[in-house]
C-alpha positions as CSV (number, residue, x, y, z in Angstrom):
1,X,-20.6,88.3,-70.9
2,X,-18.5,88.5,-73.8
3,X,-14.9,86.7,-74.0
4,X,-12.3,89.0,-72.4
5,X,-14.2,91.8,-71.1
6,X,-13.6,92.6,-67.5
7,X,-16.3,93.3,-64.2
8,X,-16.8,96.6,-63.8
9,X,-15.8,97.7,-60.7
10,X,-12.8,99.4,-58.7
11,X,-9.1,97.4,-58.7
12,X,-7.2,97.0,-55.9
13,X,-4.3,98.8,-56.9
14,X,-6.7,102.2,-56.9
15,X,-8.3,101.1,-53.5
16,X,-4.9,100.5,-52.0
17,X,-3.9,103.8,-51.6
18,X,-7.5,105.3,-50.8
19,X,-8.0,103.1,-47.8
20,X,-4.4,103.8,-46.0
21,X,-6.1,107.5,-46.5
22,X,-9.3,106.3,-44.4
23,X,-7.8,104.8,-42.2
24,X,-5.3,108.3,-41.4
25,X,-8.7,109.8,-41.2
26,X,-9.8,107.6,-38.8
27,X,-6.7,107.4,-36.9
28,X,-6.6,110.8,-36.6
29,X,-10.1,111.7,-35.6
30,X,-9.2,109.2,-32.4
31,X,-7.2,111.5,-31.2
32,X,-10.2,113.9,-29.9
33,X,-11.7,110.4,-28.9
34,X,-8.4,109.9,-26.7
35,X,-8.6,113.9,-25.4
36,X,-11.9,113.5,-24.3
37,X,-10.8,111.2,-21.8
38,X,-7.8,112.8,-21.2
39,X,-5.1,110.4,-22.6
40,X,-2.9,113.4,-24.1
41,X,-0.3,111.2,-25.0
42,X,-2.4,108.6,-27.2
43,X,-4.7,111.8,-28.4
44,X,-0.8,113.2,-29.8
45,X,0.2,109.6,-31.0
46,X,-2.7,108.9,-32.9
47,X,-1.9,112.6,-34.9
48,X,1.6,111.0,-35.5
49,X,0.3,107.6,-37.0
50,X,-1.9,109.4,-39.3
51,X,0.9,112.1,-40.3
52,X,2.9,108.3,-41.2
53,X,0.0,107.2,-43.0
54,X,-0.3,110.4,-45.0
55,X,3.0,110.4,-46.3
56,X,2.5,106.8,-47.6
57,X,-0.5,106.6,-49.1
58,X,0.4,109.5,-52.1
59,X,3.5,107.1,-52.3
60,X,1.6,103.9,-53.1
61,X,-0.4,105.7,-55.1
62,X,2.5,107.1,-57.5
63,X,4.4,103.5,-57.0
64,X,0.8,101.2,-58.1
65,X,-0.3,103.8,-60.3
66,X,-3.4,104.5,-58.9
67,X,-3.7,107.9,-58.9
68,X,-7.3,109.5,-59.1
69,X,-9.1,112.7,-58.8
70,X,-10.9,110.8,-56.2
71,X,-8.0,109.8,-53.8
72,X,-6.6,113.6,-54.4
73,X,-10.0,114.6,-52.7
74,X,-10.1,112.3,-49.9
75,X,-7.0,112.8,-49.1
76,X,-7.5,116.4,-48.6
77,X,-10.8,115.7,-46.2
78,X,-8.7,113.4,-44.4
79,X,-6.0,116.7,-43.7
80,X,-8.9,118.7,-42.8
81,X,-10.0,116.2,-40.1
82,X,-6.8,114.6,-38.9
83,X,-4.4,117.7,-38.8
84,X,-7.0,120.8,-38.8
85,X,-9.9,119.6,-36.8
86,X,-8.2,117.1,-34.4
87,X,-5.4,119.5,-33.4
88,X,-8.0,121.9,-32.7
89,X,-9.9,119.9,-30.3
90,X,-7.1,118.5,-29.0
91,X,-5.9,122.0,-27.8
92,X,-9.3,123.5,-26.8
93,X,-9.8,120.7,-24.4
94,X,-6.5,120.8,-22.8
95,X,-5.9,124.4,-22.2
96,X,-8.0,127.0,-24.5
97,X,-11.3,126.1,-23.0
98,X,-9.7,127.9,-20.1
99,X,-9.4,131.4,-22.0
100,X,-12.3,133.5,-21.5
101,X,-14.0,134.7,-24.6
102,X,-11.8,133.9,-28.0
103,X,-10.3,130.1,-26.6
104,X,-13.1,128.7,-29.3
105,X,-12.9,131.3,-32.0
106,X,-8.8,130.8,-31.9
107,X,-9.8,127.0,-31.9
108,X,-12.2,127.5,-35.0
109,X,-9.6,129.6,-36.5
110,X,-6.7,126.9,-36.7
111,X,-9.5,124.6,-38.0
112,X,-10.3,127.2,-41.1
113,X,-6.6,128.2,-42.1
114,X,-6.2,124.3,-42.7
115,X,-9.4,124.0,-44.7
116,X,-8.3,127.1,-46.9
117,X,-5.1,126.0,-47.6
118,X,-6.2,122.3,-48.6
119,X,-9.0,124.1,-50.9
120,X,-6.4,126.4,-52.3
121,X,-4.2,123.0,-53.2
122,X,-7.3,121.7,-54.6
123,X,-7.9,124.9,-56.5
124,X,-4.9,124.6,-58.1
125,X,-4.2,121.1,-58.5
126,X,-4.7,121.3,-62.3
127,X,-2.9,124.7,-62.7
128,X,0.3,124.7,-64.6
129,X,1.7,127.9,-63.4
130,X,3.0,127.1,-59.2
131,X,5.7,128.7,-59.4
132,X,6.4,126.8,-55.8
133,X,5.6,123.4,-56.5
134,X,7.4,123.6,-60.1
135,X,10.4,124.5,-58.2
136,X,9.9,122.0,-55.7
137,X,8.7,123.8,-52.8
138,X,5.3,124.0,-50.8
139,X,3.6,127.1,-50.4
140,X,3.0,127.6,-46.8
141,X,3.3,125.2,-44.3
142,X,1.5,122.2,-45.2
143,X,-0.9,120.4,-42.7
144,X,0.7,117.4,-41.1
145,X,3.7,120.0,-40.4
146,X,1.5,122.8,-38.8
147,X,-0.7,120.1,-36.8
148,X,2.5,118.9,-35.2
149,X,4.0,122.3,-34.7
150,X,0.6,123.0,-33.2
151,X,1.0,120.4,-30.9
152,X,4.4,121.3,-30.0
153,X,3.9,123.4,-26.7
154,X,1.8,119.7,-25.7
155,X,5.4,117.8,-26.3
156,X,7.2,120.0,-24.3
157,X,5.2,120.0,-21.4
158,X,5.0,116.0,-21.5
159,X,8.8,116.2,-21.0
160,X,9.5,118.8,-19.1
161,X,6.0,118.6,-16.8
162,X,6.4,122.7,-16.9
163,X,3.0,124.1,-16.1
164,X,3.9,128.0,-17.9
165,X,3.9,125.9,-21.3
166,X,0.1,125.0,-20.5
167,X,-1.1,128.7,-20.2
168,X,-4.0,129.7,-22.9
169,X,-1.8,133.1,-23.0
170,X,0.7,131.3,-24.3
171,X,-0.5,128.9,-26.8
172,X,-3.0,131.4,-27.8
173,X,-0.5,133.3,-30.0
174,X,1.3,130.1,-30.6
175,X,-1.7,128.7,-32.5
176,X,-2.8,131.8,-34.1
177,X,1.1,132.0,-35.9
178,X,1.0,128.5,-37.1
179,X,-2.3,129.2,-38.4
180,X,-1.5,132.1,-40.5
181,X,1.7,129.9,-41.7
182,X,-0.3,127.2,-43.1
183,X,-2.2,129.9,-45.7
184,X,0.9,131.9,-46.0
185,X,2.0,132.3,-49.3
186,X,6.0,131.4,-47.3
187,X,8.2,128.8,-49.7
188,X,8.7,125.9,-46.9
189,X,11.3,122.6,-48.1
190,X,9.2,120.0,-49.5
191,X,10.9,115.9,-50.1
192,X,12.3,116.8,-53.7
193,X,13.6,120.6,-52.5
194,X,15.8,119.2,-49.9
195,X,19.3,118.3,-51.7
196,X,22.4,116.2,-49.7
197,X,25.8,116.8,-51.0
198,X,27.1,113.5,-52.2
199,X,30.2,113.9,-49.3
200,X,27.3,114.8,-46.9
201,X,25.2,111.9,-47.3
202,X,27.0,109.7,-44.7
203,X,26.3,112.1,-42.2
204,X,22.5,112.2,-43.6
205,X,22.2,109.1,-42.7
206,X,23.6,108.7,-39.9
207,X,21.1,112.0,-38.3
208,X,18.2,109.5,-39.8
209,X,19.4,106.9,-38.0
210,X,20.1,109.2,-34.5
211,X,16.7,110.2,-35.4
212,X,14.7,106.8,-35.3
213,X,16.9,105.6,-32.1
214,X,15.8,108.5,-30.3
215,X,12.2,108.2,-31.1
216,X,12.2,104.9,-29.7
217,X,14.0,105.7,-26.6
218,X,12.5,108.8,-26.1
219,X,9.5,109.9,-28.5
220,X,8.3,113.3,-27.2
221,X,12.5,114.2,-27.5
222,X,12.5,113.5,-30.8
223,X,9.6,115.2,-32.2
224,X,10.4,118.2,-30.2
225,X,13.7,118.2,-31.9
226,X,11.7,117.5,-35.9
227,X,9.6,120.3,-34.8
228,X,12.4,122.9,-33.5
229,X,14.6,122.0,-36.9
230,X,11.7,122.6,-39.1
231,X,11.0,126.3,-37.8
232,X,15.1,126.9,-37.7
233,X,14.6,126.0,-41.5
234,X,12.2,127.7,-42.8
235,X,14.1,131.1,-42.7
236,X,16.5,128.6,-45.2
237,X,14.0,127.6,-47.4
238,X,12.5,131.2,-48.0
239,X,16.2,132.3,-48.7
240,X,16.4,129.6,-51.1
241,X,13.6,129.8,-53.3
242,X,14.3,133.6,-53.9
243,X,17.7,132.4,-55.5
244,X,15.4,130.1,-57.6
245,X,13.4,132.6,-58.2
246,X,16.3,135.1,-59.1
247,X,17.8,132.2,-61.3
248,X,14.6,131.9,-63.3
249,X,14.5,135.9,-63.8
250,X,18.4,136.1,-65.5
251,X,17.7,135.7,-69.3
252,X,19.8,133.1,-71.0
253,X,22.9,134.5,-72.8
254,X,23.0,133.1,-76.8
255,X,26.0,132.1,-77.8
């Protein structure tokens, strides 16, 4: 071996961020381990841990530099599994099973909207004209988002123990709408979209911190709460991009 030359092979700073993507997988294919069984509050939490993991591993990527067409794909199979597939199962076994006919198809239905939006992203990844994303917004809802808004009607009934909230002619509907919203073409807030005013910013942080306390205190409370403020904004969001959008229409006056 000559003087200098390095072992082929994969560094750590690119494996970093693809095993904190494996391990979301994994984490969130338990959760149809912990349905199966009936634990609905573990088979929820284990959606939640991998929703965490997914937001950090594109982060370590970006901060190690470690970035590859690789990780880009496995992290999109991991969404498929852990927020499409998982949800799905999750759902059929604790109430659609119990709708004659279509509790399946619907099932199967939630599964494909989340593999056609991740293999629209994918489609696009290298396309420079996204209008949305250049502007700093996500088209449609993405994954971890509609898996826990999927999962929403499950949180409310392990607060509230009503039995109407576990009724297939309920969540039927609700599952087909967040479906459709994942391969919408809607503008929903994305990190870099959402901008605090600098005499805001206390406040910011002080919801953040409201926020944690109350997930410790009383989890199910607290993600009811993420999931109820993310619908109330998304009638915000689409009203904001169109005055992007209507920015980036008015020509630029010469002087």
């Amino acid at each position: 071996m000559r003087k200098g030359t390095s072992l082929p092979g994969i560094s750590l700073r690119a494996l970093a961020p693809n095993a904190v993507t494996a391990i979301a997988l994994c984490t969130g294919l338990s959760g149809a381990w912990f349905a199966l069984q009936g634990r609905w509050e573990n088979a929820v939490a284990a959606i939640v841990v991998a929703g965490v993991l997914d937001a950090m591993d594109g982060r370590i990527a970006r901060m190690l530099k470690g970035e590859s067409r690789f990780g880009a794909e496995l992290d999109s199979l991991s969404d498929v599994i852990a927020f499409g597939a998982t949800p799905a199962l999750i759902i059929y076994i604790w109430v659609m099973q119990d709708m004659p006919r279509f509790g399946w198809t619907i099932s199967v239905f939630f599964v494909l909207c989340a593999a056609l939006r991740l293999a629209r992203f994918n489609a696009r990844i290298d396309t420079d004209d996204q209008p949305h994303k250049s502007a700093g917004f996500n088209t449609g809802v993405p994954s971890p988002p509609g898996a826990g808004l999927a999962l929403l009607p499950m949180l409310v009934w392990f607060e509230t123990g009503q039995d109407w909230v576990r009724d297939y002619r309920f969540i039927a509907p609700w599952l087909l709408i967040v479906a459709v919203l994942m391969i919408s073409n809607v503008a929903t807030f994305s990190w870099s979209s959402i901008k605090v005013r600098r005499s805001f910013r206390f406040l910011a942080l002080a919801g953040v911190g409201l926020f944690g306390a109350t997930l410790v205190a009383a989890p199910w409370v607290a993600l009811i709460g993420a999931s109820i403020v993310y619908v109330g904004l998304l009638p915000f969001s689409i009203f904001s991009y169109a005055k992007v959008k209507r920015a980036r229409k008015e020509p630029v006056l010469e002087t």
